[in-house]
C-alpha positions in Angstrom: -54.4 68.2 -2.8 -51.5 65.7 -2.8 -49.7 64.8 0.6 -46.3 66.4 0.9 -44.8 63.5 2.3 -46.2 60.9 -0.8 -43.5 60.2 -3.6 -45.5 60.4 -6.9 -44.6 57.1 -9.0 -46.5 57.5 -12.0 -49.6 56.3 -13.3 -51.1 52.8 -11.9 -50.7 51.6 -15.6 -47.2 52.3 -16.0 -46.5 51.0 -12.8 -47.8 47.7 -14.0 -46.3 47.9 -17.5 -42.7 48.3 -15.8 -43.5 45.4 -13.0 -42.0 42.5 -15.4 -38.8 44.6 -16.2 -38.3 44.8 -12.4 -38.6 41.1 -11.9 -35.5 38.9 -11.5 -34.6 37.2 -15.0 -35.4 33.7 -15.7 -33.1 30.7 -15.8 -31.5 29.6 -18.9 -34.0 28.2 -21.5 -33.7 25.3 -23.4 -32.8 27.1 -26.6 -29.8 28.5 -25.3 -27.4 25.4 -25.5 -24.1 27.6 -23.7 -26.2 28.1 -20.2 -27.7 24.7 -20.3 -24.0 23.4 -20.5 -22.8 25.8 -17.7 -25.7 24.9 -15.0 -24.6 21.4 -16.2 -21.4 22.1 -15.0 -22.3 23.6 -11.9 -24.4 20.8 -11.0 -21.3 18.2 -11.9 -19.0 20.6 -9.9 -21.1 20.7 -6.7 -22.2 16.8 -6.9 -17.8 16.2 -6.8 -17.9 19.1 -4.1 -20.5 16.7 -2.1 -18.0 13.7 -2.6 -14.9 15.7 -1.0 -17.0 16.9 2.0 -18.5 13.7 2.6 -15.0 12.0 2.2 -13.6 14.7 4.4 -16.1 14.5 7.3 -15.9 10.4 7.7 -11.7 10.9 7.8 -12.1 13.5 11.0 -14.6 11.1 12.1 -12.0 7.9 12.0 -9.6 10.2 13.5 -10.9 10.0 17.3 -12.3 6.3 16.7 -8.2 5.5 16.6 -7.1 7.7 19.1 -10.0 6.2 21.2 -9.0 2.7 20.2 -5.4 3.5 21.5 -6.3 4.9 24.3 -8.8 1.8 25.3 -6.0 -0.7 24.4 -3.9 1.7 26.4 -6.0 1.0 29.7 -6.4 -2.6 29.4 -9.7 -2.8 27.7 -8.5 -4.7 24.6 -5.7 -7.8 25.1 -2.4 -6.0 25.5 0.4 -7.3 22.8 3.4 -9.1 25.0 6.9 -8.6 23.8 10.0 -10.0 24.1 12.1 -7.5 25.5 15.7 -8.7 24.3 16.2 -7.1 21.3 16.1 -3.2 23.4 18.5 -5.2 26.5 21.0 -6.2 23.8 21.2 -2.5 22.1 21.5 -0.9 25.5 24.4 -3.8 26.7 25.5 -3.0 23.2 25.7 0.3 23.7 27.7 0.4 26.6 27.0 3.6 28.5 26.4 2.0 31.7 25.4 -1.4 33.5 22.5 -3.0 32.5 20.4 -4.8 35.1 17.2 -6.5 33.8 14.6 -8.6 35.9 14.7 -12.3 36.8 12.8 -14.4 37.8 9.6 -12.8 37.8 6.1 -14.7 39.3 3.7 -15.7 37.0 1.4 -13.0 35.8 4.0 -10.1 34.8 4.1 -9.6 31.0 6.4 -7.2 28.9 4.3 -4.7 26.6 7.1 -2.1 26.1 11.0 -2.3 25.8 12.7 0.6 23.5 16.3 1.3 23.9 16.9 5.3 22.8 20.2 7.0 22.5 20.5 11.3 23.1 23.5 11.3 21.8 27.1 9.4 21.7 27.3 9.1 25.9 23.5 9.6 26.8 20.5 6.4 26.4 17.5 5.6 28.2 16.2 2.1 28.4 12.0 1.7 28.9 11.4 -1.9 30.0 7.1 -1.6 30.5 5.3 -4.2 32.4 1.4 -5.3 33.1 1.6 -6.7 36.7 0.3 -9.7 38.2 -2.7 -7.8 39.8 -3.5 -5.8 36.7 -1.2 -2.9 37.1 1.2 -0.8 35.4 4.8 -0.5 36.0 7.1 1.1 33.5 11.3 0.4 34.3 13.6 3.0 32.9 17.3 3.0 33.1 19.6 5.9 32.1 22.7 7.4 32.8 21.1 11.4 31.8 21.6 14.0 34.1 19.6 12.8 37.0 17.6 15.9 37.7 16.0 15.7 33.7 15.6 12.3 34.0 13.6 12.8 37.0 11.4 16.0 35.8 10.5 14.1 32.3 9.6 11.2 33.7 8.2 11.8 37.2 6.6 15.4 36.5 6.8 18.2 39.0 4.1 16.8 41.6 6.7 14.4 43.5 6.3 14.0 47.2 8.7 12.3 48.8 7.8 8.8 51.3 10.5 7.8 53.0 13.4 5.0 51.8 13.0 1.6 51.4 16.3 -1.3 51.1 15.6 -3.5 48.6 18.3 -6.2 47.3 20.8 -4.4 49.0 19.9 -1.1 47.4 18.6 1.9 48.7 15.7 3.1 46.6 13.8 6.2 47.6 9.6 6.3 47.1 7.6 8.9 46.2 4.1 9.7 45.6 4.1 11.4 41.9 1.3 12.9 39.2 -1.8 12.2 41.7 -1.7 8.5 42.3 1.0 6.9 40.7 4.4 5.5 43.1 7.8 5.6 42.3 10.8 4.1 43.8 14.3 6.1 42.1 17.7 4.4 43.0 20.7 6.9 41.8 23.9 5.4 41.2 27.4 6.9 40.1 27.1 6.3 36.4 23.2 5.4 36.2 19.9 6.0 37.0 16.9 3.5 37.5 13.4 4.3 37.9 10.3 2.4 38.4 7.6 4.5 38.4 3.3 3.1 37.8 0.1 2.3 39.3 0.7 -1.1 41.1 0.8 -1.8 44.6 3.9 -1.7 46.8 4.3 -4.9 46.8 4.8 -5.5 43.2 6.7 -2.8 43.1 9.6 -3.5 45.4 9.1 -7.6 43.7 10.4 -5.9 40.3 13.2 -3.9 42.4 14.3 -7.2 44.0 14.2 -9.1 40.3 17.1 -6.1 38.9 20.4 -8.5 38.1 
């Protein structure tokens, strides 16, 4: 008596008479010339498919190489690239949107790595004068006549903390603590504002101040 639960295939020798019709088909063979010329294809297809990716995966590796390399020449690690900043004084003095006081007479040891002179509009500019100080720090000079309170929230942040006033030159210039551990001293004028703002010590900072002509 047969199990109820058995399914009844057939014989054991049709079984194995219908085994190679159930077996996956082979490959092209060598006497059909139209499927050796398509896996040739394929195999020309996915070598150039290997060339892209390969191509592909050393660009987004060069990507944060630069972006490193910026950011190292950035901190001081590679020689920084001194300017001469009078090409970005003249457009601003050009310009004419307000007084233009640059540094004089700086000590030996400060060095000029940024100066750009941009323009908002027709009545709104902002001159960046950056600096490497004698001691290895970072000051950057900017000088605008924008509305104060956006020059101040772009280019101090919103973590500013007041410390007290300090007359320098004549001219009172407030300091601040701002973004962590940078310093900032902010003198606001009737038709400009000037900002130093960096990681350098107090000292330097108030010698830049003092340099303002």
């Amino acid at each position: 008596m047969s199990d109820a639960s058995t399914i009844d295939t057939g014989s054991g020798a049709d079984a194995v008479k219908r085994a190679p019709a159930e077996q996956a088909p082979a490959g092209p063979t060598p006497s059909d010339p139209a499927a050796a010329d398509r896996a040739a294809a394929a195999r020309a297809a996915w070598r150039d498919r290997t060339g892209r990716d390969m191509l592909l995966a050393l660009a987004s590796l060069l990507v944060p190489i630069l972006l490193i390399g910026g950011l190292l020449r950035a901190c001081g690690s590679a020689a920084p690239t001194v300017l001469d900043p009078a090409p970005a004084i003249d457009d601003a003095r050009t310009a004419g949107l307000f007084a233009v006081l640059v540094p004089h007479e700086l000590g030996e040891g400060w060095r000029p790595v940024q100066a750009t002179f941009l323009r908002e509009n027709d009545a709104v500019g902002t001159l960046r004068l950056g600096y490497l100080t004698p001691s290895g720090g970072q000051l950057l000079l900017i000088e605008s006549n924008a509305d104060t309170s956006v020059l101040l929230a772009t280019e101090l942040g919103d973590d500013v903390r007041p410390d007290g006033e300090v007359v320098v030159a004549g001219r009172p210039w407030t300091r601040s603590v701002v973004r962590g551990d940078e310093r900032s001293l902010v003198l606001v004028e009737s038709d400009r504002v000037i900002v130093i703002v960096g990681r350098a010590p107090a000292e330097e900072m108030t010698e830049l101040a003092g340099s303002l002509r």
